[in-house]
C-alpha positions as CSV (number, residue, x, y, z in Angstrom):
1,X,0.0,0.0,0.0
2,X,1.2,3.5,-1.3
3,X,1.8,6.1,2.2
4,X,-1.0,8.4,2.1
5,X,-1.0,11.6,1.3
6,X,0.3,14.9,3.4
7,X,-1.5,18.3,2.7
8,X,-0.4,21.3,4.6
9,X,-2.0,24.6,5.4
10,X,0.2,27.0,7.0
11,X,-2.6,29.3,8.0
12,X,-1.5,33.2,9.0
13,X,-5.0,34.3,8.4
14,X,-7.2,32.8,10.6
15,X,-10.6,35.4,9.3
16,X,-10.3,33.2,5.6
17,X,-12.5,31.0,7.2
18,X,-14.0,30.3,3.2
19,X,-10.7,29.5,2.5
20,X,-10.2,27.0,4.7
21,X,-13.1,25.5,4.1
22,X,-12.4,24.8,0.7
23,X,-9.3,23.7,1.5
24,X,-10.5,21.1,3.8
25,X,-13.3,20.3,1.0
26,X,-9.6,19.0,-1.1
27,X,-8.2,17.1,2.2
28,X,-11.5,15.6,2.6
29,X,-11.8,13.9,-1.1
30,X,-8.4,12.5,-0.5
31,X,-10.0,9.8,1.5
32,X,-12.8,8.8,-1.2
33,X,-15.0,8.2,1.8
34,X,-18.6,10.0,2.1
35,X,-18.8,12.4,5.1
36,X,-15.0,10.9,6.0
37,X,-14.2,10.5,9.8
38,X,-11.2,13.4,11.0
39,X,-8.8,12.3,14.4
40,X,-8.2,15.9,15.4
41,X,-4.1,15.6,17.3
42,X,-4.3,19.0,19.5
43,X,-0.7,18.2,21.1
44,X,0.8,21.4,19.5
45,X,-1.6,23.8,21.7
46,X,-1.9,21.5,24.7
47,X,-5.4,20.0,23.1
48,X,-6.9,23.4,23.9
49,X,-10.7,22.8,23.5
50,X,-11.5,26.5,22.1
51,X,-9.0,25.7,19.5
52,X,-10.2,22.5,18.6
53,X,-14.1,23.8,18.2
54,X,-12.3,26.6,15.9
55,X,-11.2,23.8,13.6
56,X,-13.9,21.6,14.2
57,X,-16.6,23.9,12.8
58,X,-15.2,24.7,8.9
59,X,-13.8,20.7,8.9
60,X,-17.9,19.6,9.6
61,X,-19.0,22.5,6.9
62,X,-16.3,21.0,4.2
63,X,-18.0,17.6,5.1
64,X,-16.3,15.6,7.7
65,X,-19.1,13.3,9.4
66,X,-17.3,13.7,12.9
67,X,-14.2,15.4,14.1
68,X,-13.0,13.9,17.6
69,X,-9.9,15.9,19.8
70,X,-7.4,12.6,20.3
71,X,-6.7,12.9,24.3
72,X,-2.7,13.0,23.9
73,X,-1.8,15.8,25.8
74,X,-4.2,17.1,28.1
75,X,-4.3,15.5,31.9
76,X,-5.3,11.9,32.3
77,X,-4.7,11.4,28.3
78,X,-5.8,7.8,27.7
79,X,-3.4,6.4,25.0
80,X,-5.3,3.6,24.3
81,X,-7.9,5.4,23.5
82,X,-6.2,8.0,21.0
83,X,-4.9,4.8,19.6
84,X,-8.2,3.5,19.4
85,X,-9.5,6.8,17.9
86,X,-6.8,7.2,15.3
87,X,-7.4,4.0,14.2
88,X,-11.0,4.6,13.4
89,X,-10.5,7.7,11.8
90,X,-10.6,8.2,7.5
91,X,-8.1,11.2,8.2
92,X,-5.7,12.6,10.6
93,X,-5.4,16.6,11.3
94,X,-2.6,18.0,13.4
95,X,-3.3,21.3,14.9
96,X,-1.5,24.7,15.3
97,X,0.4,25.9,18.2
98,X,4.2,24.9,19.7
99,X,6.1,22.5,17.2
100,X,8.1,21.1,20.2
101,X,5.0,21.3,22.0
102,X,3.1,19.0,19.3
103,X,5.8,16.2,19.3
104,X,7.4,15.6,23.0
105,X,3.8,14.2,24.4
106,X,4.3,12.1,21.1
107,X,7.2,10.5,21.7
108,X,6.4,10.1,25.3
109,X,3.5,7.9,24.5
110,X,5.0,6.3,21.3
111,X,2.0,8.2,19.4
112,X,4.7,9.2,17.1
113,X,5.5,5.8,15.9
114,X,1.9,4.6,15.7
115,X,1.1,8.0,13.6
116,X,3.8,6.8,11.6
117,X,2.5,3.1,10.9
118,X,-1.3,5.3,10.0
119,X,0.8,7.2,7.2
120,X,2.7,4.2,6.2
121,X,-0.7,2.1,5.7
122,X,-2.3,5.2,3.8
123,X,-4.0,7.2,5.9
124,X,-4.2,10.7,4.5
125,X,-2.8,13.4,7.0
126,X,-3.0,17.0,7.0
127,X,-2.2,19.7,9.3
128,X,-2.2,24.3,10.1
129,X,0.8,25.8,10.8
130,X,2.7,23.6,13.5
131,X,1.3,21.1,12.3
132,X,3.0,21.2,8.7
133,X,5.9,22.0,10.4
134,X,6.1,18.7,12.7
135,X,5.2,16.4,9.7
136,X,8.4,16.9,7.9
137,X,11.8,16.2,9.1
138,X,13.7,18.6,11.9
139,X,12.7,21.5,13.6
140,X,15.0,23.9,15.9
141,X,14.9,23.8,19.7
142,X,16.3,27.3,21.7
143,X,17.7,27.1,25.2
144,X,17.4,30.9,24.8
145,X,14.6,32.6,23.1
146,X,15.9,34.3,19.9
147,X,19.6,33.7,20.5
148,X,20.7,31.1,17.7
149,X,23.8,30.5,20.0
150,X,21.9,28.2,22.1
151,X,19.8,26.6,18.9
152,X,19.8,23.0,18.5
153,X,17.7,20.2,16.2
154,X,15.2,17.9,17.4
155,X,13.3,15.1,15.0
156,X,9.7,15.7,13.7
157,X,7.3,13.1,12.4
158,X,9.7,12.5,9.2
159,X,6.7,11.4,7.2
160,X,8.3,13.4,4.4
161,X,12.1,14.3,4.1
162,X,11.6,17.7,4.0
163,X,11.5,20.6,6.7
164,X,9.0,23.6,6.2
165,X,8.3,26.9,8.3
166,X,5.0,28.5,8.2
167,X,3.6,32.2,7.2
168,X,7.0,33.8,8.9
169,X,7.8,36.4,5.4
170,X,8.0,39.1,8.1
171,X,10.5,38.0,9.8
172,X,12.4,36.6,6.9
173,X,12.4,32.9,7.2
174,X,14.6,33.3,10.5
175,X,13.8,30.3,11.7
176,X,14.1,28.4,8.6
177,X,17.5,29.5,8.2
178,X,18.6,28.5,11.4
179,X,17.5,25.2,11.1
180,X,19.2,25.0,7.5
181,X,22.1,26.1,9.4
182,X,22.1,23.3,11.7
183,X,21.1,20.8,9.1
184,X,24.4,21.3,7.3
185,X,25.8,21.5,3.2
186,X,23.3,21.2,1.2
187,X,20.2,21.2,2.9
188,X,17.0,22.3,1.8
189,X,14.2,23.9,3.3
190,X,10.6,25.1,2.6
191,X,8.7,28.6,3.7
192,X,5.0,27.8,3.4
193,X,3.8,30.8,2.6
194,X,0.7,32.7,4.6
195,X,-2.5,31.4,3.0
196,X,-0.7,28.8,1.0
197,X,-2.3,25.2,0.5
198,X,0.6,22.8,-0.6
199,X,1.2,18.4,-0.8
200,X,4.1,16.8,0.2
201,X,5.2,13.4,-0.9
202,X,7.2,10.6,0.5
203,X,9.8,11.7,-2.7
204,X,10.7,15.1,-1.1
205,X,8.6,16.5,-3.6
206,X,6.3,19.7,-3.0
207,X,3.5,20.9,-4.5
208,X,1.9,24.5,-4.5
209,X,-1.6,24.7,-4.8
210,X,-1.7,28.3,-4.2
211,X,0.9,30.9,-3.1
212,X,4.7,29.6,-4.0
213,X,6.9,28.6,-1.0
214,X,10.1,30.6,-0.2
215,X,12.9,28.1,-1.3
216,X,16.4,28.3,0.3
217,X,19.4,25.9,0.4
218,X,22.4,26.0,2.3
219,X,25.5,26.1,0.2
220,X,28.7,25.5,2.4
221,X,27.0,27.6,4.9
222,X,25.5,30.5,3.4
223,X,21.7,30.3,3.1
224,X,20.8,31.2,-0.4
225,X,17.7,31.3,-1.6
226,X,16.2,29.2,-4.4
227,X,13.6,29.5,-7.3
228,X,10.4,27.8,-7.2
229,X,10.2,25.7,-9.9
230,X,7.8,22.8,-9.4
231,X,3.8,23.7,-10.7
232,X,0.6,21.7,-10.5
């Protein structure tokens, strides 16, 4: 069986509700189920409820048939049960917030491996913001807030060898270059631009669906940036 397929949303305008909608509409027919079934994985913002009926409403209105918050991170998080509910889901979303956040309750419970084993048998993912970002490959941890002295790398979900940044133009892709930094010669990174919709596949491939991605590479480190090349 074929992994399934990543979609990613990097969000920055969270009004363009209509937008979202429709983009969740495209998620949605990934599964080629009627009224599909979404595991909503809230680890990135703590499973913060107001957050999750945020989500929840445009992913019922694109045509979900239920969206259920995966207890992962909240207090008294059954694991079985996530397990349980991931399993039963048609789709898997992974929410906004704290990349670092998102994944250290996942690799506490092994959640990261089983969400692993769901994208290895197929089952479509997509995620907002921190969530595209802990999908791909590395992501930078600071012992000291903005001081790249004290930056370091820790492992994302790796369902796709790539590492992204979300709707950060303003602040130049800061981020994203430090972790290219860290990465080494010849590594290659993604800006998901705001109000972007983009796929990723298992061949390090991305698509745009709307707004190109910032490109940069770093060449015997200097970050440089890229062109965009790769259409629909």
């Amino acid at each position: 069986m074929s992994l399934g397929p990543i979609y990613l949303i990097p969000g920055g305008r969270p009004r363009d509700v209509k937008q979202m909608e429709q983009d969740f509409r495209t998620v949605l027919d990934a599964s080629e189920k009627l009224n599909p079934k979404i595991a909503y994985v809230g680890t990135a913002n703590g499973d913060n409820k107001v957050f999750f009926q945020f989500m929840k409403s445009p992913m019922l209105k694109a045509g979900a048939g239920k969206v259920t918050l995966v207890p992962i991170a909240s207090k008294g998080a059954d694991t079985q049960m996530a397990k349980q509910i991931l399993s039963e889901a048609d789709i898997v979303f992974l929410s906004g917030g704290e990349v670092e956040d998102g994944i250290l309750p996942l690799r506490k419970t092994g959640l990261d491996v089983f969400l692993a084993e769901l994208h290895n048998s197929g089952k479509p993912f997509f995620g907002v913001s921190a969530g595209c970002i802990m999908m791909g490959r590395n992501w930078v941890h600071w012992d000291v807030e903005d001081d790249d002295s004290t930056a370091s790398l820790f492992e994302c979900l790796n369902f796709v060898p790539m590492t992204f940044d979300t709707h950060c133009e303003d602040e130049g892709w800061k981020e994203l270059k430090c972790a290219l930094s860290l990465m080494g010669a010849g590594a290659k990174g993604y800006g998901l631009s705001t109000g972007g919709f983009y796929s990723a596949g298992s061949d390090g491939r991305l698509t745009s669906y709307r707004n190109d991605p910032a490109v940069f590479r770093n060449r015997d480190g200097i970050i440089e940036t890229e062109a965009w090349h790769e259409k629909i």
